[in-house]
DOSE-47573 format. One record per residue (C-alpha): residue in three letters; x, y, z; residue number from 1. Coordinates in Angstrom, 3 decimals. Last residue first. Example, Ala and Ser with C-alpha at 12.3 -4.5 7.8 and 13.67 -1.06 7.14 Angstrom:
# DOSE-47573
<rec SER, <13.670, -1.060, 7.140>, 2>
<rec ALA, <12.300, -4.500, 7.800>, 1>
END
This chain:
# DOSE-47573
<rec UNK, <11.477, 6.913, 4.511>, 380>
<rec UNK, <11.978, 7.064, 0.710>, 379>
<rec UNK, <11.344, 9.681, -1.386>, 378>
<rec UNK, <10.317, 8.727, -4.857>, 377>
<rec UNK, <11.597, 10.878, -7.841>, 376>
<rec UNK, <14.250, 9.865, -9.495>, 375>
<rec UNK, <13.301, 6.306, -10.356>, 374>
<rec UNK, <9.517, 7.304, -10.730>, 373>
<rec UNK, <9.287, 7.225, -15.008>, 372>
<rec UNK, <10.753, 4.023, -14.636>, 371>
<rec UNK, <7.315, 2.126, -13.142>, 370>
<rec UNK, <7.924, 1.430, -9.284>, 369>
<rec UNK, <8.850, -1.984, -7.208>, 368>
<rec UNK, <9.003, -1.570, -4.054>, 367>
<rec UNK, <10.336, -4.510, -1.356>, 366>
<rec UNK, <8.713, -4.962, 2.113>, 365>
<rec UNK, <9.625, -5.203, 5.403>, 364>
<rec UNK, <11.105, -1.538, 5.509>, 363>
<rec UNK, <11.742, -0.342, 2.567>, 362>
<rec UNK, <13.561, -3.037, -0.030>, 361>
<rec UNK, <14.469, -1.397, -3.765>, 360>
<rec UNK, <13.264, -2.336, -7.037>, 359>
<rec UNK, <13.730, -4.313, -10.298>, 358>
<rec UNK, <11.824, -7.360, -10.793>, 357>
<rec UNK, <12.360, -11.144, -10.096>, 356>
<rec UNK, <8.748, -11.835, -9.258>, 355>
<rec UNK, <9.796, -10.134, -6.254>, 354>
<rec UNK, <7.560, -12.437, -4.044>, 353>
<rec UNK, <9.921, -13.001, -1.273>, 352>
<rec UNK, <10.173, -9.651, 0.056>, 351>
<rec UNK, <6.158, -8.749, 0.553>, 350>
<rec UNK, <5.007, -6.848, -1.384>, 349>
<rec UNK, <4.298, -2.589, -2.667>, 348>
<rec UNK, <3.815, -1.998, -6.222>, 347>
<rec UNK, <4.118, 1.967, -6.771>, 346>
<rec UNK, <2.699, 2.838, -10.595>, 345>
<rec UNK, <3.171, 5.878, -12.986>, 344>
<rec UNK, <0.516, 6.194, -15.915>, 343>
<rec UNK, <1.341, 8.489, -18.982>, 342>
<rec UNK, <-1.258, 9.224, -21.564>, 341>
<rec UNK, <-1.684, 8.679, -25.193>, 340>
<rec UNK, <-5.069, 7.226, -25.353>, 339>
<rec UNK, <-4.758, 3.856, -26.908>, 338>
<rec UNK, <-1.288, 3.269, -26.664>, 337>
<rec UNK, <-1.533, 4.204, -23.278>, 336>
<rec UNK, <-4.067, 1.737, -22.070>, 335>
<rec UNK, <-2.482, -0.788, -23.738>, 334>
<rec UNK, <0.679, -0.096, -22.255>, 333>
<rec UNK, <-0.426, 0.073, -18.620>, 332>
<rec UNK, <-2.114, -3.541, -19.606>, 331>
<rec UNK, <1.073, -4.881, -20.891>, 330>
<rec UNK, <2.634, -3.988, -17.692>, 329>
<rec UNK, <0.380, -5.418, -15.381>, 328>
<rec UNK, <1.122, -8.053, -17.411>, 327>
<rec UNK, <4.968, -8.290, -16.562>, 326>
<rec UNK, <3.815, -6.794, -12.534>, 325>
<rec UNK, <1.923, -9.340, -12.279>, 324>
<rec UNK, <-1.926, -9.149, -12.222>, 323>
<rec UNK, <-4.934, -8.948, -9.758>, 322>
<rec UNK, <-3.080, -5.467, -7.983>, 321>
<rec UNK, <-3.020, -4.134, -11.546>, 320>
<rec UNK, <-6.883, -4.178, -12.698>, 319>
<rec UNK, <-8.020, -2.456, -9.172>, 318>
<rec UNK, <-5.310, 0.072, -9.319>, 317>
<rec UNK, <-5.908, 0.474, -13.076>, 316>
<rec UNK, <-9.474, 1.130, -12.282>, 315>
<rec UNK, <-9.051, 3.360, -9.851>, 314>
<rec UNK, <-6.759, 5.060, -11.470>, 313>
<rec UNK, <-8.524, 5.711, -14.592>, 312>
<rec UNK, <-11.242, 7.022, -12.536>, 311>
<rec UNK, <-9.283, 9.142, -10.727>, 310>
<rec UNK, <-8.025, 10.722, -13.869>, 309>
<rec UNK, <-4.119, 12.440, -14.555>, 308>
<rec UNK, <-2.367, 9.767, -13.106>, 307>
<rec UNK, <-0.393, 7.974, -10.421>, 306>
<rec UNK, <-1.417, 4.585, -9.511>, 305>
<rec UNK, <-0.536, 2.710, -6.231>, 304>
<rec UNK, <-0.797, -0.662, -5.653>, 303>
<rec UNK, <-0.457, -2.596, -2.352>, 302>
<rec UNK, <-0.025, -5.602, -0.137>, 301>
<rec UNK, <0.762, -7.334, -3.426>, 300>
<rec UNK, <0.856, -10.657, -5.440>, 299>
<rec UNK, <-1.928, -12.331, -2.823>, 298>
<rec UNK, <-5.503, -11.362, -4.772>, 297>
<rec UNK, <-8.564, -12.961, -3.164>, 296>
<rec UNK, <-9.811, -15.960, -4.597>, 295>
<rec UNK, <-12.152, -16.609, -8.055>, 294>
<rec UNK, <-8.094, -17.535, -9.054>, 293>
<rec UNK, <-8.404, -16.187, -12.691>, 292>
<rec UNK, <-10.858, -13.218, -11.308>, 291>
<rec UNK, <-8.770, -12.495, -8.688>, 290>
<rec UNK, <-10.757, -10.802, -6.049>, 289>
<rec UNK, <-9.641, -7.566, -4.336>, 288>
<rec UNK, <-11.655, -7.563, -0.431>, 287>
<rec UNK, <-8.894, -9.274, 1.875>, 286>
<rec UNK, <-8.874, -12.731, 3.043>, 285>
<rec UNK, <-6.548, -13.119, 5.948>, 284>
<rec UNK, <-5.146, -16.595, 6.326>, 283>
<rec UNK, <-6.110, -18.689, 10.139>, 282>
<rec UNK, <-7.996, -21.354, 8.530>, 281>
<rec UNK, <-10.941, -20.265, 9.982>, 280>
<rec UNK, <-10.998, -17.494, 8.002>, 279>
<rec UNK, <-9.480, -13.680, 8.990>, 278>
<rec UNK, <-10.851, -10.462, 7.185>, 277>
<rec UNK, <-10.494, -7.883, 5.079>, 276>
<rec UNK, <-10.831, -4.364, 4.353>, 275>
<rec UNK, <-7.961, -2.330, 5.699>, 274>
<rec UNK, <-4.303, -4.211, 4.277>, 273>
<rec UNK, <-5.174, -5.803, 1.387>, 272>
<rec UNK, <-4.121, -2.571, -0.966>, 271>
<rec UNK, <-5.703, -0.800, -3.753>, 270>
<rec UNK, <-4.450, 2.857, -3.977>, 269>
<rec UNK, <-5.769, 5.841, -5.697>, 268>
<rec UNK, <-3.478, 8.634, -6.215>, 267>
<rec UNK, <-5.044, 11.415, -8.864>, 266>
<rec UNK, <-3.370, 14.328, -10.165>, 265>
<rec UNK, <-4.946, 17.736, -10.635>, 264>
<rec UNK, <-1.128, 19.381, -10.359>, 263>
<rec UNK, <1.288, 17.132, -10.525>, 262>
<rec UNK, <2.693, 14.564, -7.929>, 261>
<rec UNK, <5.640, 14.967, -5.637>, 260>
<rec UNK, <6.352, 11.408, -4.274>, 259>
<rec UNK, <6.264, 9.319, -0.580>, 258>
<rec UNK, <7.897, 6.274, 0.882>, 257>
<rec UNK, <6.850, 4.313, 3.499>, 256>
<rec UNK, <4.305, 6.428, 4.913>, 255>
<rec UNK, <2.678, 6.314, 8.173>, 254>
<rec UNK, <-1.328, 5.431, 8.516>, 253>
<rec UNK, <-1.315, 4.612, 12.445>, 252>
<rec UNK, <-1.630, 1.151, 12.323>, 251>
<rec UNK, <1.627, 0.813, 9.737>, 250>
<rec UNK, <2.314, -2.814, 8.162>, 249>
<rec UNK, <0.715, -1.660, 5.137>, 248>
<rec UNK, <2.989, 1.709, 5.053>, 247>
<rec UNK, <1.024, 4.207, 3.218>, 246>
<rec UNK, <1.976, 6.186, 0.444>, 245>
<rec UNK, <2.918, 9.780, 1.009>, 244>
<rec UNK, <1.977, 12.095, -1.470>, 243>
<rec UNK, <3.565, 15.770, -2.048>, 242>
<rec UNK, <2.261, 18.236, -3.994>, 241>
<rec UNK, <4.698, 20.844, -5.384>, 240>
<rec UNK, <5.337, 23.610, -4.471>, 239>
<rec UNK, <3.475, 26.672, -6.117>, 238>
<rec UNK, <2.450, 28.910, -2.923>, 237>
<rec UNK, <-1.489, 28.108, -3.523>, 236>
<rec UNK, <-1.061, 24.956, -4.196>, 235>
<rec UNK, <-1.812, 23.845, -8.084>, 234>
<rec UNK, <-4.984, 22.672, -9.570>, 233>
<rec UNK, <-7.837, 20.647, -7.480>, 232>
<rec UNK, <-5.851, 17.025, -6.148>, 231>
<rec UNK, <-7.861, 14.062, -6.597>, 230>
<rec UNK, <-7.272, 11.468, -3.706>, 229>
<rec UNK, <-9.254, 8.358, -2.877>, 228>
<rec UNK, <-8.796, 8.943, 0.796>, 227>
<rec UNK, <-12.408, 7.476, 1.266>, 226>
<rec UNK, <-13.592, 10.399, -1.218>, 225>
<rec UNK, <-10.724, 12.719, -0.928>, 224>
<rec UNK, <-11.023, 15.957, -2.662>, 223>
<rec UNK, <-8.325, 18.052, -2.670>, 222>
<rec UNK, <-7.340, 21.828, -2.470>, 221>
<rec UNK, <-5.105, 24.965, -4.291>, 220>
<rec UNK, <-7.786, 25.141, -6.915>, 219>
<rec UNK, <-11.543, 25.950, -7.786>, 218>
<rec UNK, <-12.667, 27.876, -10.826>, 217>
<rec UNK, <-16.158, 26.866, -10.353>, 216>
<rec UNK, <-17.041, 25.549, -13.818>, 215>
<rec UNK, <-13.767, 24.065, -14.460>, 214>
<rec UNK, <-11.511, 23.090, -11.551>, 213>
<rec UNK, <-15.349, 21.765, -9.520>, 212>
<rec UNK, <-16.753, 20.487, -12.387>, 211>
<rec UNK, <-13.206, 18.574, -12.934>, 210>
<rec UNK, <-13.220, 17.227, -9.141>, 209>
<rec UNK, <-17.284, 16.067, -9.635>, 208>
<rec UNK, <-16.395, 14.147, -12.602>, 207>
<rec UNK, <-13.003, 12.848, -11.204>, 206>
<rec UNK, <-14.679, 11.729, -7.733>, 205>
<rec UNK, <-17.305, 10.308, -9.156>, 204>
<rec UNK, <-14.894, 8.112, -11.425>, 203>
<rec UNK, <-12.998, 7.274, -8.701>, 202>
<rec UNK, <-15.604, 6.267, -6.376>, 201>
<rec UNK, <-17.541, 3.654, -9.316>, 200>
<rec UNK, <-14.602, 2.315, -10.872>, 199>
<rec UNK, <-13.300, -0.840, -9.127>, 198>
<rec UNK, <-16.836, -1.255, -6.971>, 197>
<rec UNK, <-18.625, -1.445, -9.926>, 196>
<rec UNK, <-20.162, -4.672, -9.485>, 195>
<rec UNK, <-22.662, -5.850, -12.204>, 194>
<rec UNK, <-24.764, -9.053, -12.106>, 193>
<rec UNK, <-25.548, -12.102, -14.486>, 192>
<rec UNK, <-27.711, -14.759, -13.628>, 191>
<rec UNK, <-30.848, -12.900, -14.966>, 190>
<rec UNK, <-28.938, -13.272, -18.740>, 189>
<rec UNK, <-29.865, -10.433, -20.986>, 188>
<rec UNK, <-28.638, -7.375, -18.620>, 187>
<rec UNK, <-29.971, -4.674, -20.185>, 186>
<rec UNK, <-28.628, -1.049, -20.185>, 185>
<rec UNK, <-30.936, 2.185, -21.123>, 184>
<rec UNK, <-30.112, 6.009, -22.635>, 183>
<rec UNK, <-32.677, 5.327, -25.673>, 182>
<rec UNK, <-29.560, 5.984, -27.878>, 181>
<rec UNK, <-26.925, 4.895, -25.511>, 180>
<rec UNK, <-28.298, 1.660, -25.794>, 179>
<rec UNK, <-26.269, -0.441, -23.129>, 178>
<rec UNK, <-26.799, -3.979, -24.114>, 177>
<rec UNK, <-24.851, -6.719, -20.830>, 176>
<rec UNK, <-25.133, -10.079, -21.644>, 175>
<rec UNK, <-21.431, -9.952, -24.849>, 174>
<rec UNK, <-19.793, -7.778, -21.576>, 173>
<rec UNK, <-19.822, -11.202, -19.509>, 172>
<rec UNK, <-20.318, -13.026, -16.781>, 171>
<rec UNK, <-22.221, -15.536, -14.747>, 170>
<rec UNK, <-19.088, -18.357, -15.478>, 169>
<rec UNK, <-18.007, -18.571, -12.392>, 168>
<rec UNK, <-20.797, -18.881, -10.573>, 167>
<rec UNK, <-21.049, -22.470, -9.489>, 166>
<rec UNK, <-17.176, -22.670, -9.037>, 165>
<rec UNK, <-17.035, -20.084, -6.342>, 164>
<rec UNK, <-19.606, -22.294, -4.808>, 163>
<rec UNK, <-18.010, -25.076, -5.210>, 162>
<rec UNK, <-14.545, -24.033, -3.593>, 161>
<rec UNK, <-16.279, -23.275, -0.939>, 160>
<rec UNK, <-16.413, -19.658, 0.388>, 159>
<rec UNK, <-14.224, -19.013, 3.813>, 158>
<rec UNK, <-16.020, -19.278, 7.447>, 157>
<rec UNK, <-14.536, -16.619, 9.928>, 156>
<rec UNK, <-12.040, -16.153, 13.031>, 155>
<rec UNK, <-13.623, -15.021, 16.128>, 154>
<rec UNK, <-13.133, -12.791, 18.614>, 153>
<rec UNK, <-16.088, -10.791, 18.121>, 152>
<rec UNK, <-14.883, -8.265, 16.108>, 151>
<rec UNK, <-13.259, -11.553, 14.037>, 150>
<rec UNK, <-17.014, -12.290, 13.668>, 149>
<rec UNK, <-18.298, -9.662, 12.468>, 148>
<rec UNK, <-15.552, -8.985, 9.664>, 147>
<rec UNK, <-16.265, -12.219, 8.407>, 146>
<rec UNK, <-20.153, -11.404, 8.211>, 145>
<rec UNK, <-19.155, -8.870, 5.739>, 144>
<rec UNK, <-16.477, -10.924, 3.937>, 143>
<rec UNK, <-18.479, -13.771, 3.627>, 142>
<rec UNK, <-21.345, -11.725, 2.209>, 141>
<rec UNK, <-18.874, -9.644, 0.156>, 140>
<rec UNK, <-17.467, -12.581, -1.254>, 139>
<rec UNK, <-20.615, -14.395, -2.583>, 138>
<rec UNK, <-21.676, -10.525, -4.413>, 137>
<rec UNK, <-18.218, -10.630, -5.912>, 136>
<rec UNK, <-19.018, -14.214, -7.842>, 135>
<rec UNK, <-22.172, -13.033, -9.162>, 134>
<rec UNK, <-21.236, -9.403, -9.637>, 133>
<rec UNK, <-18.669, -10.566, -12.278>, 132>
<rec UNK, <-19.910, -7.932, -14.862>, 131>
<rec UNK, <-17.614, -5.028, -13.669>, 130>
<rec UNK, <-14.636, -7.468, -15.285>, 129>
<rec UNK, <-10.805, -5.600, -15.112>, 128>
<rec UNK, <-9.293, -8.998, -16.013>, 127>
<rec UNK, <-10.725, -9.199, -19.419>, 126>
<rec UNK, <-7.820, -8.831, -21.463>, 125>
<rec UNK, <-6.999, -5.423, -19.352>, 124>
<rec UNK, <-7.187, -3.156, -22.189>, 123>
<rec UNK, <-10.359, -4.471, -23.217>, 122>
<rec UNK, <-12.203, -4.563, -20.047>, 121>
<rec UNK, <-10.565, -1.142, -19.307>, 120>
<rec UNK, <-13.191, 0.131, -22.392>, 119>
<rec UNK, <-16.284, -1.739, -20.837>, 118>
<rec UNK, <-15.474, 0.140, -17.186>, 117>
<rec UNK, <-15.092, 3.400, -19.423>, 116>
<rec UNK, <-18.273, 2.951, -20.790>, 115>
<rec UNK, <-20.301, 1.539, -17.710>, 114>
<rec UNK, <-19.176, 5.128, -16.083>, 113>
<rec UNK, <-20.623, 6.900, -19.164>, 112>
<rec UNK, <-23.962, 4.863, -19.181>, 111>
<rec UNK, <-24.411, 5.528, -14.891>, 110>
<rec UNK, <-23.806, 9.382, -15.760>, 109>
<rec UNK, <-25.963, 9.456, -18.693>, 108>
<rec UNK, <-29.305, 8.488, -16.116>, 107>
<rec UNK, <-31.133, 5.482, -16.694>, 106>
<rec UNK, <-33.720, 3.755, -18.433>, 105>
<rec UNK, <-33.533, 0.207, -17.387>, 104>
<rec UNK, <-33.919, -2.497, -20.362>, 103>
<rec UNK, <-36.469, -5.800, -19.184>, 102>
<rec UNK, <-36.631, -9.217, -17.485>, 101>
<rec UNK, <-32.939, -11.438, -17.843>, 100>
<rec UNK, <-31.517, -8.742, -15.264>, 99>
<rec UNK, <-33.933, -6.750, -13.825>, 98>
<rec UNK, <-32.887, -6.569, -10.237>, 97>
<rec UNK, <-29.399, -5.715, -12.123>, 96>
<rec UNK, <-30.491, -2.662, -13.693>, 95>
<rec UNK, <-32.537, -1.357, -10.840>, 94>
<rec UNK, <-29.486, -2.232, -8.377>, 93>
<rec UNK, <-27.242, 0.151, -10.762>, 92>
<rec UNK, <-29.782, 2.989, -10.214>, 91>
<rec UNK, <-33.009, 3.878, -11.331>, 90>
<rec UNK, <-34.120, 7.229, -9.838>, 89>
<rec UNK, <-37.392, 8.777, -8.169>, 88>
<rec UNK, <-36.778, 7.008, -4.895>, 87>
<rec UNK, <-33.803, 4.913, -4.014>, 86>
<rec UNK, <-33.017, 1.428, -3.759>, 85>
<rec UNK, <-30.122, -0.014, -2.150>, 84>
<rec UNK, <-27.520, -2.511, -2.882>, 83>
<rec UNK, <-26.130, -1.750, -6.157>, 82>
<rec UNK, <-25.171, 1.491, -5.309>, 81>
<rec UNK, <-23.948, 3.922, -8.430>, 80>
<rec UNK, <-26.822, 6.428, -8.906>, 79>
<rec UNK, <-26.975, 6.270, -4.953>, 78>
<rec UNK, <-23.786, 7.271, -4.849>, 77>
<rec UNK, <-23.111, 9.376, -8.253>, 76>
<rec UNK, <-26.301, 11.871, -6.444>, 75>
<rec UNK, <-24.046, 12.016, -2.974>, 74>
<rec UNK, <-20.841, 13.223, -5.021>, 73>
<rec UNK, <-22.591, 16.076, -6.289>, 72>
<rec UNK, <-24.585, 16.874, -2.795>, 71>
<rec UNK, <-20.958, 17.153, -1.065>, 70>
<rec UNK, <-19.446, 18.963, -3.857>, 69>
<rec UNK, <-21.765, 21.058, -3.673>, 68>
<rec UNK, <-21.532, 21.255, 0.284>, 67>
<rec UNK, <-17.702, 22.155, 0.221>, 66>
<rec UNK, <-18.536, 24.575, -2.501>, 65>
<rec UNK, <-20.384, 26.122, -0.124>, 64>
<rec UNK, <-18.209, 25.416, 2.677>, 63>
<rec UNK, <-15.490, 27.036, 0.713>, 62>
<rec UNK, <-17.340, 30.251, -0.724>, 61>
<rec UNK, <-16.062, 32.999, 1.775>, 60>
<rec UNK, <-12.352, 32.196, 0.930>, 59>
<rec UNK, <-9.965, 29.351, 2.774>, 58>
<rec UNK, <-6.763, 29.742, 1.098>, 57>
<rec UNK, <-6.043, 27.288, 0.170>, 56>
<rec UNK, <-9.351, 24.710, -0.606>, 55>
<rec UNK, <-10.121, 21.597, 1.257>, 54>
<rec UNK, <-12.632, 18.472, 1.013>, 53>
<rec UNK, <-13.118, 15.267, 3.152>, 52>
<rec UNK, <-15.352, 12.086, 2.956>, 51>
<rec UNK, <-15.825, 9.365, 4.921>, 50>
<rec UNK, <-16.815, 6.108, 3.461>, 49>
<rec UNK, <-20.387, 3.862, 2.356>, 48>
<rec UNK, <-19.837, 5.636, -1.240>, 47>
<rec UNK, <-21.215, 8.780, 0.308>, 46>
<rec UNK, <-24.323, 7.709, 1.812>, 45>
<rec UNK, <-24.628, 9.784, 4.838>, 44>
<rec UNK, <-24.841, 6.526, 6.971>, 43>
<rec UNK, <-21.189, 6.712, 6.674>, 42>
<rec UNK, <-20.675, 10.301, 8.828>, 41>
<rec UNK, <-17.360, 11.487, 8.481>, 40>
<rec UNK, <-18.433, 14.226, 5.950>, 39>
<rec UNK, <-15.315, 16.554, 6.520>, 38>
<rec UNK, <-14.600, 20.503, 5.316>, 37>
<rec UNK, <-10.708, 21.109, 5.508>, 36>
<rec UNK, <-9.729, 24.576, 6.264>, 35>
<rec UNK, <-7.186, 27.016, 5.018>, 34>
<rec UNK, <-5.687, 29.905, 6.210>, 33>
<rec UNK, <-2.918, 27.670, 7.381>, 32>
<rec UNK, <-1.911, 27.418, 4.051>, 31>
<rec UNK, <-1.496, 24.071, 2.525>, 30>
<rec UNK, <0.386, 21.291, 4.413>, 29>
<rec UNK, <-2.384, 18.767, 4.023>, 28>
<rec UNK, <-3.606, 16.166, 6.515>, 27>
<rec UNK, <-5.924, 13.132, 4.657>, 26>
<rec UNK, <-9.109, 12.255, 6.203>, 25>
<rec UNK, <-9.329, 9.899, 9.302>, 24>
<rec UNK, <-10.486, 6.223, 9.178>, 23>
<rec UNK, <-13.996, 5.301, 8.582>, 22>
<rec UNK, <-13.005, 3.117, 5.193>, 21>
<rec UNK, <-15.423, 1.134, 2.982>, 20>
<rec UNK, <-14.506, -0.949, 0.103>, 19>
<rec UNK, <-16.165, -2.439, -3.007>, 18>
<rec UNK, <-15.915, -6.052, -4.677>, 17>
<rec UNK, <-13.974, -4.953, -7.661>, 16>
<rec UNK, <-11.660, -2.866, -5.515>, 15>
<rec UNK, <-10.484, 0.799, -4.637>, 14>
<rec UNK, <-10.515, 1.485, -0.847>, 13>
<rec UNK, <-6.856, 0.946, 0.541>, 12>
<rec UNK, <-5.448, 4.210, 0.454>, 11>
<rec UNK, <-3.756, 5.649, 3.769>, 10>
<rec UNK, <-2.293, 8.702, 1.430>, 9>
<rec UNK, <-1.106, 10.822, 3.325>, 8>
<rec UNK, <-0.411, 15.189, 1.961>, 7>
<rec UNK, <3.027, 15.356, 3.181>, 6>
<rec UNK, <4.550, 17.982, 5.203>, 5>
<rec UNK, <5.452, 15.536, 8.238>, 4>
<rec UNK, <7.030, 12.092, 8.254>, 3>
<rec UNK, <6.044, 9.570, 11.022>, 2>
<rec UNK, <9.323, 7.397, 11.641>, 1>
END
């Protein structure tokens, strides 16, 4: 049953390889003096996805700050694209067309987002790796054709087992020198490649969020870049926000279960269930690579994280979905050893892949949820 008063969260669009989404923006139950401002346009550039922005109540500077925000986001796009060039600026596609030639000057935003990616490296053992472009780059092509050809009735070709193999091994933080000094990153080896598509939208979307909170004093709204969700402050008549998480098996974007979330809290989901495609062989093939496997993931149809930075999230939702939950669990705990925050997580599978964890079954699926959320889901 479709629940109302719930902010939806149809999230699919976080992943190593990248993910683009035209479906509707989230609803919101804020005041009905409010309005939400949408970019639904993709060939405006904005991460390849829709875009939607709200503030309660509506006041005479919304659609400016709806077009900041707009312009904001737009400039961590093409900084971040590694498939387009741009003029004036040299962007992640700069740095990896000269791979194995020369350093890239570049701007502080692109160093600070290769940063954190290098720092969830670490907590993740290596499984959160922005340096595999190689192997992502094969995907996407398959994936993108793929996705052409089941519009057409047709199921797709899948990547060789060889030429996953041939790649493999074009990776690596030790071939990639960012001199924060002289504000440039060189990738030593010409075979080697970055993909941000794990961090890139979140992290815009939490730099451009906190200018908003901070220097503009804006609350009582959301930003939702491809329903990548970072709340601004607290609603306007001090409920709580409430977040439904999608259904996978929905086609309408209802929630399975749903959970109040704090104030400028972040929900970013990865799940399998909007950017994929069907092979020949009759499997779907969805956009989050394992990097053990060099296949897409199969543990999950979805995970959720809950936490105080949409980059974090993103990355975490990215890093958790390729993992078990035991793992994903060390890596949740490295993370917050080393930075003293709390991260709450939603896995979402299929029945028979448990992996022998506590939960609960909703609908076809069973949930499995960090401790912290025992008391607080809502289930539909």
């Amino acid at each position: 049953m479709k629940k109302k008063n719930i902010l939806k969260l149809m999230l699919a669009a976080s992943v190593l390889t990248g993910c683009t989404s035209t479906s509707s923006a989230a609803a919101t139950t804020a005041a009905s003096t409010s309005e939400v401002y949408k970019n639904t346009d993709l060939a405006a550039g904005i991460f390849d996805t829709t875009y939607a922005y709200q503030e309660a109540p509506k006041t005479d500077q919304s659609a400016d700050n709806y077009q900041y925000s707009l312009t904001q986001l737009k400039e961590y796009s093409d900084l971040y694209d590694i498939y387009n060039n741009y003029d004036g600026i040299n962007n992640l596609k700069t740095i990896n067309d000269n791979a194995g030639i020369a350093p890239v000057k570049v701007d502080q935003k692109i160093i600070d987002m290769l940063l954190l990616a290098k720092q969830f490296y670490t907590y993740s053992d290596g499984e959160f790796d922005i340096t595999m472009g190689a192997l992502l780059k094969i995907w996407h092509t398959y994936r993108e054709a793929g996705i052409t050809l089941n519009e057409q009735g047709q199921n797709a070709p899948v990547p060789t087992e060889a030429e996953l193999e041939a790649v493999k091994n074009y990776h690596g933080w030790d071939k990639v020198i960012i001199d924060d000094d002289a504000d440039t990153v060189y990738i030593t080896d010409p075979n080697v490649s970055l993909d941000v598509g794990g961090i890139a939208k979140g992290y815009a979307t939490e730099q451009v969020a906190a200018d908003m909170e901070n220097n503009k004093g804006v609350g009582g709204g959301y930003l939702n870049v491809g329903r990548n969700i970072r709340l601004l402050g607290g609603k306007t008549d001090g409920s709580a926000w409430r977040i439904g998480i999608t259904d996978p098996a929905s086609t309408t974007g209802d929630s399975l279960l749903a959970l109040d979330v704090p104030n400028s809290y972040s929900v970013v989901t990865s799940g399998d269930y909007e950017r994929y495609y069907t092979g020949v062989d009759g499997n779907r093939y969805s956009h989050i690579i394992d990097p053990q496997t060099l296949f897409p993931a199969t543990y999950y149809h979805s995970v959720s994280i809950i936490t105080d930075d949409s980059g974090v999230a993103d990355c975490l939702s990215t890093t958790l979905f390729t993992m078990t939950i035991a793992d994903g669990k060390k890596a949740l705990a490295a993370y917050e050893a080393a930075t003293g925050k709390k991260v709450s997580v939603v896995w979402i599978m299929d029945q028979n892949k448990t992996q022998g964890e506590a939960g609960k079954n909703a609908g076809s699926y069973f949930v499995a949820y960090t401790d912290d959320l025992e008391s607080t889901l809502i289930w539909y």
